[in-house]
N, C-alpha and C positions, 0 to 999 in steps of 0.2 A: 258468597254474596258480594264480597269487596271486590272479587275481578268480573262478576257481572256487571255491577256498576261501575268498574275502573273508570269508564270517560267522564264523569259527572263529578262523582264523589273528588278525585284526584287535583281534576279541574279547579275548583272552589276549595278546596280545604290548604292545599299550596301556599296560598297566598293570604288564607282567613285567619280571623284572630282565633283566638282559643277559646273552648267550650260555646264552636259553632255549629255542636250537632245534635239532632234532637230524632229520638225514635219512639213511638209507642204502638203498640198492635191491638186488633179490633177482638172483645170479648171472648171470642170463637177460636180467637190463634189464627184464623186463616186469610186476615191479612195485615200487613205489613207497613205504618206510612214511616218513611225516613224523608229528614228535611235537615239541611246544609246552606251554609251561607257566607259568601267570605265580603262582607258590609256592603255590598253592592247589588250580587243576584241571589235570591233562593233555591236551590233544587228540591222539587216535593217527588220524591218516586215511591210509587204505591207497589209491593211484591207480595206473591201469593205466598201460601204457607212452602213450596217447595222453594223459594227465593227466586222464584221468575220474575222479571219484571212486567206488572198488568200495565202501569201507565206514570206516567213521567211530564210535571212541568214545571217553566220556569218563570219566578216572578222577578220583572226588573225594576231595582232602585235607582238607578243608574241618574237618569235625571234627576232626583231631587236630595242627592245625598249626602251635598254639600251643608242643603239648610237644614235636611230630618235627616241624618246618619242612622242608620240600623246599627240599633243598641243589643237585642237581645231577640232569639225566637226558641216556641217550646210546643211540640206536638203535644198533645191532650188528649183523653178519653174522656167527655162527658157525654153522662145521659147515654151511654154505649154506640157515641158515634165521633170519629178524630177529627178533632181542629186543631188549624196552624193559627200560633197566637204569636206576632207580629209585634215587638216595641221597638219603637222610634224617639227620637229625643221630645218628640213633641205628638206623636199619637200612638194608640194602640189602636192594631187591625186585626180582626179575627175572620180567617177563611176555609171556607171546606174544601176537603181532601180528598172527597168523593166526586168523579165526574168532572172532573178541573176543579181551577182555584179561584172561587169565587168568593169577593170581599160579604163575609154576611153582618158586620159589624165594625165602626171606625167612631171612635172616642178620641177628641182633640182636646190637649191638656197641657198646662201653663206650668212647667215644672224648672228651678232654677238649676242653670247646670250644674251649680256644683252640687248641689242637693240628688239629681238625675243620676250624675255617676255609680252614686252607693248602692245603686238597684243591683243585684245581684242573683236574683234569680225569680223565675216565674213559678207559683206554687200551685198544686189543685189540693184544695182543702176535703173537696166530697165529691160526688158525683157533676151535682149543679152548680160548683162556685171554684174560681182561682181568683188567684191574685198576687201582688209585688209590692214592695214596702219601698219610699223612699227616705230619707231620715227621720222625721216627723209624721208620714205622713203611711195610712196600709189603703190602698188601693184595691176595690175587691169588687168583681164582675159574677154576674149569675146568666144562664142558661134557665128561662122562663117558654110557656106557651108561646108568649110573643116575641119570644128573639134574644138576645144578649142584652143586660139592662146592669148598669152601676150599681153600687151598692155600700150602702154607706156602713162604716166601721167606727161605730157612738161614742167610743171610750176618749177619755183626756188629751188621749197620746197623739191623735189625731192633730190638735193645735199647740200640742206643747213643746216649750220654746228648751227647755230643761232636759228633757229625755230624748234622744236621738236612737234610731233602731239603726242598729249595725250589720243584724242579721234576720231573714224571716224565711222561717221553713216550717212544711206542713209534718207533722208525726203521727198523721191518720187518725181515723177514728172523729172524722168533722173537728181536731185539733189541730193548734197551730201553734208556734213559739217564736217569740219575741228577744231578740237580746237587745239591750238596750243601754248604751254608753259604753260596751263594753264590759260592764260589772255584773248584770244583772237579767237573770234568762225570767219572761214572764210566760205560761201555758196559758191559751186561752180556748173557749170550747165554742163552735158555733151550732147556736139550737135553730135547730132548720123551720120547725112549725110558724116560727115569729122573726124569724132572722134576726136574732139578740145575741148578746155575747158574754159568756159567762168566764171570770177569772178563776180557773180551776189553782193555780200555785205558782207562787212567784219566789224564788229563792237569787243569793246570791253567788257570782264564779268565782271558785277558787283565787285569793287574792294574786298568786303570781301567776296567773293566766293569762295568756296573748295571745286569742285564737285566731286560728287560720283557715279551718274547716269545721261540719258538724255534719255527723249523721245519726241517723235513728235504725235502731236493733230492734225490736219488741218492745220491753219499757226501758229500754238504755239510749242515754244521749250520749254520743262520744265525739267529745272535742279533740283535734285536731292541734296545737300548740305551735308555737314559735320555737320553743326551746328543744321540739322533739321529743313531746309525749303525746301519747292519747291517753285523756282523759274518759273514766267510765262513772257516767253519774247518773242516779235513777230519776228519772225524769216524774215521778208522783211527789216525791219529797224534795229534791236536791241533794240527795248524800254522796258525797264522792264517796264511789265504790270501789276504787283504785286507780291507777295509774301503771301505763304502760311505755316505758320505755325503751325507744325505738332505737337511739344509740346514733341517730342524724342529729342534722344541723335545725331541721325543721320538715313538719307534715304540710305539705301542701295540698293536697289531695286525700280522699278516702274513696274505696268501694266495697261495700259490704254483700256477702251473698245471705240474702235472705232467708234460706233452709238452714244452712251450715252455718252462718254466724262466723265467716272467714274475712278479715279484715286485709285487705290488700292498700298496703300504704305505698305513695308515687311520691317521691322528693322532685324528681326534676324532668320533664321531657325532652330530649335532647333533639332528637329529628325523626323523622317518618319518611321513608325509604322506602318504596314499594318497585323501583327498576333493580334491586339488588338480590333484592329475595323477592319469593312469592308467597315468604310469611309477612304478618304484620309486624316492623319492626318498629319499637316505640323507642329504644335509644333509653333504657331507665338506667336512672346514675345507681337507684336504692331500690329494692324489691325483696317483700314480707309475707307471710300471712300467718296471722294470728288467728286464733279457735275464740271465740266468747263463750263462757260458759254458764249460763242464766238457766233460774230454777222456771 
């Protein structure tokens, strides 16, 4: 797949920031959209389930990217169909993937920069809704009959001046989680019939904890640390279930395989080298995998 794309992918990722690349595949497995961006151009390439390539474009920022910089992009499955979901310091653009890239939705939004930078990732909470949290503030879009429409997030946290969100990621099941100040993970559940939000559990982080990643297992949160643990906590209660240490300096990264429950922890990316081999060579300083073992 990487040296059928060699010219595209190689092009843009070279000179891109980091975690500029977004993939997700259509219900059926038999197709493919991957999307790439190094703050300037997009590449959207569509491939079939053998990894051909059906179709291939490009969108350019290039003029306007001094005053709306591309912040973040994240392919999607909603409703069983892929969208590129586009953020900018000052909009969000959502386009299909199908039959070119055309803009189907653009949401223009007043957000301060220092407050803008904590965005950190774009999440799909269910079928019909994603969304991104800025410090204060959880940012949430729905796929309706009529198109792509806002969607407001009721709760306190929204104008409160006191609780800052550090972190916001989806852990399925129309669930979402909040950390917030750093201390404090809150579960929230979204009920689709009313679009209301119900606080399933809010517990507090291990007091010497300074995380750096999180991912979700089945019902396991596992934090990431500073100090070079992961942290395994059950995410219905808050009980730290244990503590795994990695014997580094720090977890900067997780990937978890979702069958096997293998935990591949990355300390550091060194370079990416593809004239040298014609494997993918990631240059890791630190390389693990740990089994989770859950009843």
């Amino acid at each position: 797949m990487y040296l059928q794309l060699n010219p595209i992918i190689l092009r843009l990722t070279t000179s891109a920031c980091f975690d500029n690349l977004s993939v997700e595949s259509s219900k059926d497995g038999k197709t493919t959209i991957l999307a790439v961006h190094d703050n300037r151009k997009i590449a959207v390439i569509s491939t079939d389930n053998e990894l051909n390539v059906v179709e291939s474009s490009m969108i350019d920022f290039s003029n306007n990217v001094k005053s709306n910089p591309l912040q973040m992009i994240r392919v999607l499955r909603l409703q069983d169909k892929i969208y590129l979901i586009i953020l900018s310091s000052k909009t969000l653009k959502i386009y299909s993937t199908d039959s070119g890239c055309n803009v189907l939705f653009e949401h223009n939004f007043d957000v301060d920069k220092k407050d803008f930078i904590t965005i950190t990732s774009i999440e799909k909470i269910n079928k019909d809704v994603f969304g991104f949290a800025t410090q204060n503030r959880l940012q949430l879009y729905a796929i309706t009959n009529n198109g792509f429409v806002e969607k407001e997030f009721h709760q306190d946290l929204k104008s409160s001046t006191t609780s800052q969100i550090n972190k916001f990621i989806s852990i399925g099941q129309s669930q979402f989680a909040l950390f917030e100040n750093l201390t404090k993970i809150t579960i929230w559940k979204l009920n689709e019939k009313n679009f209301s939000f119900t606080r399933i559990t809010a517990f507090d982080i291990h007091s010497n904890t300074k995380l750096t990643c999180v991912q979700v297992y089945k019902n396991l949160l596992l934090i990431g640390t500073v100090s070079g643990q992961i942290q395994v906590v059950n995410i219905k209660d808050g009980q730290l279930l244990g503590e795994i240490q990695a014997h580094i300096k720090c977890v900067t990264s997780m990937d978890i395989a979702a069958n096997t429950g293998y935990v591949q922890k990355i300390v550091m990316l060194v370079y990416f080298d593809w004239n040298k081999s014609m494997k993918m060579n990631l240059g890791l300083n630190f390389f693990n995998n740990l089994s989770l073992q859950t009843k």
